[in-house]
C-alpha positions in Angstrom: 6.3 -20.1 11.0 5.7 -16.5 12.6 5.4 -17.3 16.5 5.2 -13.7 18.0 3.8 -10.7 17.1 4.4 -7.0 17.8 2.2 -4.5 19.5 0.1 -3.3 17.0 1.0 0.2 16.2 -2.5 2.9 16.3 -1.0 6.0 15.3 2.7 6.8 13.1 3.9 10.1 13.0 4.9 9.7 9.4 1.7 8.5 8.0 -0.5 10.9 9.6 1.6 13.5 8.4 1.3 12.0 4.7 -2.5 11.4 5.2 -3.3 15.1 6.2 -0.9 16.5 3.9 -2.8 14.6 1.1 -6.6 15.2 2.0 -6.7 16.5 -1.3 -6.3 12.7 -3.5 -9.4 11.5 -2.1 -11.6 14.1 -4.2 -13.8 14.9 -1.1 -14.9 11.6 -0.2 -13.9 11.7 3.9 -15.5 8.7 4.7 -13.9 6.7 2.1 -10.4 8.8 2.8 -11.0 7.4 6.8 -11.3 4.2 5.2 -8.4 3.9 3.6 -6.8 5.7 6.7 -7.8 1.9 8.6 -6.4 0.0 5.9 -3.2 1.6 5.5 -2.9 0.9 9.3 -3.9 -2.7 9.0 -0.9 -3.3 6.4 1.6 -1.9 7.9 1.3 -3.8 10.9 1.0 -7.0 9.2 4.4 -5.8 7.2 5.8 -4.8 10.6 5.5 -8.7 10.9 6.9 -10.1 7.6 9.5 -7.9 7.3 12.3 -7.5 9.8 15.0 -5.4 10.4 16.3 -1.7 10.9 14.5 1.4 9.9 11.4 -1.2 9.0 8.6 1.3 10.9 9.3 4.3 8.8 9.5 3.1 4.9 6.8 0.5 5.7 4.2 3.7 6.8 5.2 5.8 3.9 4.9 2.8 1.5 1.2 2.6 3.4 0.6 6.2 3.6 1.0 6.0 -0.5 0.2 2.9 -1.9 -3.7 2.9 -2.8 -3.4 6.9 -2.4 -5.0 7.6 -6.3 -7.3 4.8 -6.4 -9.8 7.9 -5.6 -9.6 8.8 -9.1 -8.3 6.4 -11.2 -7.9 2.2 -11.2 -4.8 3.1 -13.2 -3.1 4.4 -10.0 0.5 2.9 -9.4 2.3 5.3 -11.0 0.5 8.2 -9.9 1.0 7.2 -6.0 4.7 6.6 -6.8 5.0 10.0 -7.9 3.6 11.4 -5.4 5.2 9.2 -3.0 8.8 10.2 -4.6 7.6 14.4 -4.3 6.9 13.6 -0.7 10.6 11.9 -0.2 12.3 14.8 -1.9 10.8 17.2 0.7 11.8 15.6 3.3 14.8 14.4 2.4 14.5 10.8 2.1 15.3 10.7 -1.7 17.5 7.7 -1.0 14.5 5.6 -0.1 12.8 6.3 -3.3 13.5 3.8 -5.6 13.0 0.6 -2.9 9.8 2.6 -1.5 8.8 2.4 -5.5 9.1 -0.8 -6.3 7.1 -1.7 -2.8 3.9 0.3 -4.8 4.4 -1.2 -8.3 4.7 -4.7 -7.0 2.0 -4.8 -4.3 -0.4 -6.6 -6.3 2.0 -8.6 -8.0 0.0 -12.2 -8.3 3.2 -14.4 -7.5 6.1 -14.1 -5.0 8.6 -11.0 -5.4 12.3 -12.1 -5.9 13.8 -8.8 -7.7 15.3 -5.6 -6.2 14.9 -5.2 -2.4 13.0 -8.6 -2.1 12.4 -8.3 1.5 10.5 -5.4 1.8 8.6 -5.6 -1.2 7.6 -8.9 -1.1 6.3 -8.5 3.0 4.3 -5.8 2.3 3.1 -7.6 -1.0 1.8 -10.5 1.7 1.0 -7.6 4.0 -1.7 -6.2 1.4 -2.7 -9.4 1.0 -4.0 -10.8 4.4 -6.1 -7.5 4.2 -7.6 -8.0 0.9 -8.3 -11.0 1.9 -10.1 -10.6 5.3 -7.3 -12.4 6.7 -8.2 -16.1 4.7 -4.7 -15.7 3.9 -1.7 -15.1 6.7 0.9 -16.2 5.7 2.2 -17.2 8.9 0.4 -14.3 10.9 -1.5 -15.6 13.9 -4.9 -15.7 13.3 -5.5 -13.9 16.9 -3.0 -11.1 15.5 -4.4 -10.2 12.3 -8.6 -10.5 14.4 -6.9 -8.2 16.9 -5.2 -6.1 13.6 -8.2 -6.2 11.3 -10.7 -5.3 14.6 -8.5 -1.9 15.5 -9.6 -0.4 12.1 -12.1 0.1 10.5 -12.3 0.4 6.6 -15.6 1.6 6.1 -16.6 2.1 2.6 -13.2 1.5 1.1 -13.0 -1.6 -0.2 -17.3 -1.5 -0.2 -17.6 1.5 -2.1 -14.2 3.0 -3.4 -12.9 0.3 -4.6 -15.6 -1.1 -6.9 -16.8 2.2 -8.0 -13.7 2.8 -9.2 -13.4 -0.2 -10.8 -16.7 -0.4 -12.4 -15.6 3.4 -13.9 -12.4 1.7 -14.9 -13.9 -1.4 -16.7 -16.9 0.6 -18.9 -13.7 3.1 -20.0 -11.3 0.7 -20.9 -12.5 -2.8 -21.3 -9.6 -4.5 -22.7 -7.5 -3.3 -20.0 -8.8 -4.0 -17.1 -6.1 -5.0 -14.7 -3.7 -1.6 -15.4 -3.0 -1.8 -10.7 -1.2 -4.9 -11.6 1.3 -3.8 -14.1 4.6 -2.9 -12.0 7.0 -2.1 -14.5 5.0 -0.1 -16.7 4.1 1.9 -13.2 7.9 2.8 -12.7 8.6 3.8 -15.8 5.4 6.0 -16.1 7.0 7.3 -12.3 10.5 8.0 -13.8 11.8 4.8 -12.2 13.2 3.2 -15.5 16.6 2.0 -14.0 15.0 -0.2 -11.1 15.5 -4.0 -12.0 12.4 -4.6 -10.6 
């Protein structure tokens, strides 16, 4: 059981530098683009909470910073995000985190735990997504006071009002008998180039 909780963290150098730099993936919609700004913060500070240990702060905001990024124009958006996500690394030299920081996106609506390659960090951020989704009905440990005080620093706007089912709706009258494609991890990293993750 989770007793204490961090501060909760407003601004990241690393994500706003990932959210300006990619203006461009949300197709012109700001408001929605400021809405998933709130939700990227909300997860990461609930994954600052599930998952502990060393540079935590800084893959957990790019995971963030990336992880719905092209929901704006497709439902079928893992594998884009990763590959963005990966071009981003590369410039900035964090190849090395790539292929963890990949599997965090493809399995981050996985529907059961997450016991594969780098467990820890995928599966927290997993939960992390999770309590958000959820409007907090699910904590998964996480004070209830925490994730008020989390979910009450950001607002979302019209993303999960608007953006989210629009795209969905899009999604569903184009391809009908797949309607799930944000849930399929491994077919995610090997349309990124991630084929040799165990995921």
């Amino acid at each position: 059981m989770i007793v204490l909780s961090p501060e909760i963290i407003r601004s990241h150098d690393l994500v706003e530098e990932i959210l300006d730099g990619h203006r461009d993936h949300a197709r012109g919609d700001e408001q929605g683009y400021r809405g998933y700004r709130g939700h990227v913060y909300r997860v990461l500070n609930f994954a600052r909470v599930l998952v502990g240990g060393g540079d935590r702060d800084d893959k957990l905001g790019v995971a963030a910073a990336f992880h719905d990024l092209d929901v704006f124009s497709t439902l079928d958006y893992l594998a884009p995000s990763i590959r963005a996500q990966d071009a981003w690394l590369k410039q900035t030299g964090r190849e090395a985190w790539a292929p963890e920081l990949a599997v965090v996106i493809a399995e981050h609506h996985r529907f059961r735990t997450y016991r594969g390659a780098h467990a820890s960090m995928v599966e927290g951020f997993r939960r992390a997504d999770l309590v958000d989704v959820s409007q907090g009905l699910v904590r998964f440990g996480i004070p209830r006071e925490y994730v008020s005080a989390v979910r009450n620093s950001f607002d979302v706007e019209t993303f999960f009002t608007r953006v989210i089912p629009r795209m969905t709706a899009r999604h569903l009258r184009r391809h009908p008998l797949n309607p799930l494609p944000h849930t399929r991890a491994r077919r995610a990293l090997g349309h990124a180039g991630h084929t040799d993750i165990n995921a």
